[in-house]
SERO-4910 file (N, C-alpha, C, O; in steps of 0.05 Angstrom, whole numbers):
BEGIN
 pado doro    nc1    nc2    nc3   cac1   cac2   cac3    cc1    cc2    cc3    oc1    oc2    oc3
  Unk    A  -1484     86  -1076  -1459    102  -1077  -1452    109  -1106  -1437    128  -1111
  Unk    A  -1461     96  -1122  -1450     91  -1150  -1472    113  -1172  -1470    117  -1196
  Unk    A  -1491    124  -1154  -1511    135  -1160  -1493    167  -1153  -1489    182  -1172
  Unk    A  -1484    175  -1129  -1472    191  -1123  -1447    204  -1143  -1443    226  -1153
  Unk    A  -1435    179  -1142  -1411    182  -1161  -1416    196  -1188  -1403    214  -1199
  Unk    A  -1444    180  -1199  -1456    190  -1225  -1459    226  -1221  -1450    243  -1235
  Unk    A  -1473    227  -1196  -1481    262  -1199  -1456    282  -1194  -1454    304  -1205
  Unk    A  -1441    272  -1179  -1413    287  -1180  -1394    291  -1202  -1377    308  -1204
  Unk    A  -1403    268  -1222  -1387    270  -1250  -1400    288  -1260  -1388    309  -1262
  Unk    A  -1432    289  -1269  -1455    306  -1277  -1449    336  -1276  -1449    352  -1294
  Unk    A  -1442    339  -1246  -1435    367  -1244  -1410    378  -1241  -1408    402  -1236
  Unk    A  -1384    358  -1243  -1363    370  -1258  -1362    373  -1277  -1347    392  -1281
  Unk    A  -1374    362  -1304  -1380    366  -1331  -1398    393  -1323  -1383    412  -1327
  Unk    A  -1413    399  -1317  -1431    427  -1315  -1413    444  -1312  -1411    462  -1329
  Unk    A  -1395    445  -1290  -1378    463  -1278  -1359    472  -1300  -1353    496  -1300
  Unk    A  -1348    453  -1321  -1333    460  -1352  -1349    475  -1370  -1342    495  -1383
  Unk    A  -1375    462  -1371  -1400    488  -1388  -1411    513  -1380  -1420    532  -1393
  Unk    A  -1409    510  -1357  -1407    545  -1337  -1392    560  -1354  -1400    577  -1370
  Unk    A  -1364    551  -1349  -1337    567  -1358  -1335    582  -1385  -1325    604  -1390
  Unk    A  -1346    564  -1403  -1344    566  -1433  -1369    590  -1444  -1369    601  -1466
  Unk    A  -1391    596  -1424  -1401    609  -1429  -1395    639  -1425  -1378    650  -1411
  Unk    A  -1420    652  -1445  -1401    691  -1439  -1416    701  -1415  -1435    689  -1404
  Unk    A  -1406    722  -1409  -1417    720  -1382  -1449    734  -1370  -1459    735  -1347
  Unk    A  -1458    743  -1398  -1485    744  -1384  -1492    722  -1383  -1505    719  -1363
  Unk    A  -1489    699  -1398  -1503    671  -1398  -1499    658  -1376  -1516    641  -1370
  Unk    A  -1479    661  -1362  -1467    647  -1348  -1478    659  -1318  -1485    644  -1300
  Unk    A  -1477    687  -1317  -1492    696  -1292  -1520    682  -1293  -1528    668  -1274
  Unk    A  -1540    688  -1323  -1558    677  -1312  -1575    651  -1305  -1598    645  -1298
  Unk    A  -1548    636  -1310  -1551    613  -1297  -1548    611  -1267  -1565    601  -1253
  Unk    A  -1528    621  -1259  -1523    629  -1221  -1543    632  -1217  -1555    614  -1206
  Unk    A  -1560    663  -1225  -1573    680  -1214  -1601    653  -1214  -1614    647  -1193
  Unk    A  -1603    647  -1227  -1630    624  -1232  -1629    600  -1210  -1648    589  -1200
  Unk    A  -1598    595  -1205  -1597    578  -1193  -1599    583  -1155  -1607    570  -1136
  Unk    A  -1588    606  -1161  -1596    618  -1133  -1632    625  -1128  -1641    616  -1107
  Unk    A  -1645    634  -1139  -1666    627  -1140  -1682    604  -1139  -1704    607  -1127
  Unk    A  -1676    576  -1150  -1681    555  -1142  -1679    546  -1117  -1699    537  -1106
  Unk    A  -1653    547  -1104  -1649    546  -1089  -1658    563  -1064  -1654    552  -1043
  Unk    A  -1666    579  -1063  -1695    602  -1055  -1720    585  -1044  -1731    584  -1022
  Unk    A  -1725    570  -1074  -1757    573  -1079  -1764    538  -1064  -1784    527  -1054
  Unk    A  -1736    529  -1068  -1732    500  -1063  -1721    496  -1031  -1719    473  -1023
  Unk    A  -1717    506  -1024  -1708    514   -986  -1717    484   -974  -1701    465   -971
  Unk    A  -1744    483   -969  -1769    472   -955  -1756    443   -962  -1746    429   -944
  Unk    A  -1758    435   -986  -1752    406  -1004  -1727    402   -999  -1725    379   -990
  Unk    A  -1704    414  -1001  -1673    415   -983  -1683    409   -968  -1688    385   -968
  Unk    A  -1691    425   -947  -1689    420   -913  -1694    383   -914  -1679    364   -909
  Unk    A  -1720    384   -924  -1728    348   -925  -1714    325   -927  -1710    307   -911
  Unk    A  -1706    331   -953  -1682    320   -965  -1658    311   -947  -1651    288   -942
  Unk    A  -1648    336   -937  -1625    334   -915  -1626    318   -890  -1608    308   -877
  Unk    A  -1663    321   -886  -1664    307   -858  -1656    273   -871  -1635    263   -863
  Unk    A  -1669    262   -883  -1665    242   -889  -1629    223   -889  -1620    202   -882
  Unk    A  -1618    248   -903  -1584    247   -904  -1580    243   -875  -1573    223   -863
  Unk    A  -1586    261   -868  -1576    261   -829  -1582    243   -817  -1566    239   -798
  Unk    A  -1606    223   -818  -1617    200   -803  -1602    185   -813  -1605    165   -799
  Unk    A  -1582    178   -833  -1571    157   -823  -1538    164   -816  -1518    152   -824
  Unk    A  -1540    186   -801  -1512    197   -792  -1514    190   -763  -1537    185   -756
  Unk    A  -1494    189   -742  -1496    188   -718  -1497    226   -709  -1487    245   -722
  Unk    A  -1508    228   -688  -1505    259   -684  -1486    272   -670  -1487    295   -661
  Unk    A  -1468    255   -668  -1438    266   -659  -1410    254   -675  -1388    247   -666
  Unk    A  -1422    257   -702  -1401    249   -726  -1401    281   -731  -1421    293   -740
  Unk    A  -1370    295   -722  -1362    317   -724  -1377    327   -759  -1391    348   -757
  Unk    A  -1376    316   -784  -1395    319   -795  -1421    334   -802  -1426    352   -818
  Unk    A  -1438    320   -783  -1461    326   -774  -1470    349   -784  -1480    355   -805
  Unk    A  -1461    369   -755  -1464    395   -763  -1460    412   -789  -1475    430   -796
  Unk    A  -1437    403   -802  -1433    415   -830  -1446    406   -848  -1450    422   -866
  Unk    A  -1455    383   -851  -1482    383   -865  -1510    386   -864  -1526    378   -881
  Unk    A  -1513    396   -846  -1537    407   -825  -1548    432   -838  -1540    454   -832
  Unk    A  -1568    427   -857  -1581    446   -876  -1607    462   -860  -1627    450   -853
  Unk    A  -1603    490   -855  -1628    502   -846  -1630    527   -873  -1617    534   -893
  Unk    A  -1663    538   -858  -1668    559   -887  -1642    587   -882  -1634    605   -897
  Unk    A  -1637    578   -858  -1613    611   -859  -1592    599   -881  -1590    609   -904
  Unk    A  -1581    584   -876  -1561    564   -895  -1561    568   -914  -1542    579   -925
  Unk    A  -1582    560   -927  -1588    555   -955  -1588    574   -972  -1577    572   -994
  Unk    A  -1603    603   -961  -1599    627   -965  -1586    643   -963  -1589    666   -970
  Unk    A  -1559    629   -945  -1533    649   -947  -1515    626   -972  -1492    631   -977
  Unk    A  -1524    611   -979  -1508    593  -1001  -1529    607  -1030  -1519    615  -1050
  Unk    A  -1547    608  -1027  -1561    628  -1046  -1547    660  -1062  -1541    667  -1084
  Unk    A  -1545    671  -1034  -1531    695  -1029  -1503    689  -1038  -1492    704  -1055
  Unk    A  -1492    670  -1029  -1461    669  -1041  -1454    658  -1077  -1433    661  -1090
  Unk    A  -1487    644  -1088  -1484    642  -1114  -1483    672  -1126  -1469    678  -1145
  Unk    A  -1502    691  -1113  -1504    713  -1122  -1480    728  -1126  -1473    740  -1147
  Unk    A  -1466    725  -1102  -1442    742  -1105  -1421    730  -1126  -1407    742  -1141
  Unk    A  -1423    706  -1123  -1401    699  -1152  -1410    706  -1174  -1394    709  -1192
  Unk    A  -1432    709  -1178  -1442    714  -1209  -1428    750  -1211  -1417    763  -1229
  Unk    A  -1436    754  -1187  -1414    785  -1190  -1395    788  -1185  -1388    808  -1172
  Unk    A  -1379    767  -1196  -1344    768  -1199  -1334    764  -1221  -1338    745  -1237
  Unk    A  -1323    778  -1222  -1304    784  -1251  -1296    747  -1261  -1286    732  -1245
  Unk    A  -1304    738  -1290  -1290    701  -1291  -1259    712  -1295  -1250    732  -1305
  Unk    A  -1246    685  -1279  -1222    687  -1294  -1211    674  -1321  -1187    670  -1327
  Unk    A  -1228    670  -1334  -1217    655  -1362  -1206    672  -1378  -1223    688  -1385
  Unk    A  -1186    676  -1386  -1163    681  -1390  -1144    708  -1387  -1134    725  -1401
  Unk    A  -1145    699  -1347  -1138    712  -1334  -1105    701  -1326  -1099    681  -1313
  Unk    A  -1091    718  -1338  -1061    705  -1331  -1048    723  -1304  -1046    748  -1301
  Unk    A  -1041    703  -1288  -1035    710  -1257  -1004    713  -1246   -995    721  -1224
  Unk    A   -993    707  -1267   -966    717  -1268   -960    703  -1298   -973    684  -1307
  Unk    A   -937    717  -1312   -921    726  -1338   -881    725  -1325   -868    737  -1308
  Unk    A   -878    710  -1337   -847    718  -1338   -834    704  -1371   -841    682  -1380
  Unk    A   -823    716  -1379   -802    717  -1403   -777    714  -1397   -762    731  -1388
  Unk    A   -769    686  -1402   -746    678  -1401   -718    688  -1412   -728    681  -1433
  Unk    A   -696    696  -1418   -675    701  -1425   -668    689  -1459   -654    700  -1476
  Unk    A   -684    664  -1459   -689    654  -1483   -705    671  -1508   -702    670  -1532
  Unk    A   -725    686  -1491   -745    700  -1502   -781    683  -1494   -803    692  -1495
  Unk    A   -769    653  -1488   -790    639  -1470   -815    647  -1468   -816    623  -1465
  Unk    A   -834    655  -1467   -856    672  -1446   -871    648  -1433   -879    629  -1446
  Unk    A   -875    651  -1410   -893    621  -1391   -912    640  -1377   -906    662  -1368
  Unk    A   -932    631  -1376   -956    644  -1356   -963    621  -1346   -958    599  -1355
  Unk    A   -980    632  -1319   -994    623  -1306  -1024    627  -1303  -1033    648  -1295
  Unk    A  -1042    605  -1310  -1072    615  -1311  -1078    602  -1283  -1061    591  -1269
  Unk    A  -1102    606  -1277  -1116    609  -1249  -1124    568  -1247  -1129    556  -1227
  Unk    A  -1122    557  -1274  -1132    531  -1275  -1129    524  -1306  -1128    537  -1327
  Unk    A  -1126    495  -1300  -1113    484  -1329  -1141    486  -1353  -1165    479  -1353
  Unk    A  -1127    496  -1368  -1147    493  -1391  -1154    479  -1415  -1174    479  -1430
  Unk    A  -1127    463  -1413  -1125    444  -1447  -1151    430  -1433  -1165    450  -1437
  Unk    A  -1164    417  -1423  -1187    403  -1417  -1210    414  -1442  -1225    399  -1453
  Unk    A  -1207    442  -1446  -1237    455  -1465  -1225    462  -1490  -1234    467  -1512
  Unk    A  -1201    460  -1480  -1190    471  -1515  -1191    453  -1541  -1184    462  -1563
***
C-alpha cells in the first residue's frame, strides 16, 4: 500500500510540472503520453487483470476498473483532447473590485504552491 501511496505522490508532483510548462512542451508530453498509452494497451490489459483477481466480481468497483483496449483508447483520445484545451494558468474566472478599490480574483486553482 505504501508503494501506492509513493506513486500517487510521484504523480501529483508531475501534475505541478505539467502546469509550469509552456504549452507546446506541455502538449507534447500528453500527446506522447497518449501514445504510450496506445502502444502499451496489451501490458495494461495484463496488468489490470492481475488488479482484478484479487477483487470480488460483484464489488460495484469492478467494472470501473475493468480496463479493455476500447477503454484505454478512449482515455488515450481524452489525453488528446486536453492537450487541445486552452491551460488555465492564469486564467482569472471572476474579478470584482471592492468599494475600497480592493481587486480579488478568482483563479481556477490555488497557486502559491509554484510560486
Amino acid at each position: 500500500m505504501n508503494e501506492v501511496i509513493e506513486h500517487l505522490k510521484a504523480v501529483k508532483e508531475a501534475t505541478y510540472c505539467l502546469m509550469v510548462l509552456d504549452k507546446s512542451k506541455r502538449n507534447e508530453v500528453l500527446l506522447s503520453l497518449a501514445a504510450r498509452l496506445r502502444l502499451s494497451c496489451y501490458q495494461i490489459i495484463e496488468a489490470n487483470k492481475k488488479d482484478l483477481a484479487i477483487m470480488a466480481t460483484d464489488d460495484p468497483m469492478y467494472d470501473r476498473l475493468l480496463l479493455s483496449e476500447e477503454r484505454i483508447k478512449s482515455i488515450a483520445d481524452d489525453v488528446e483532447l486536453v492537450a487541445g484545451l486552452p491551460h488555465p494558468l492564469g486564467t482569472i474566472l471572476d474579478e470584482k473590485v471592492q468599494p475600497n478599490g480592493l481587486r480579488i480574483q478568482k483563479f481556477p486553482y490555488h497557486l502559491e504552491w509554484w510560486l
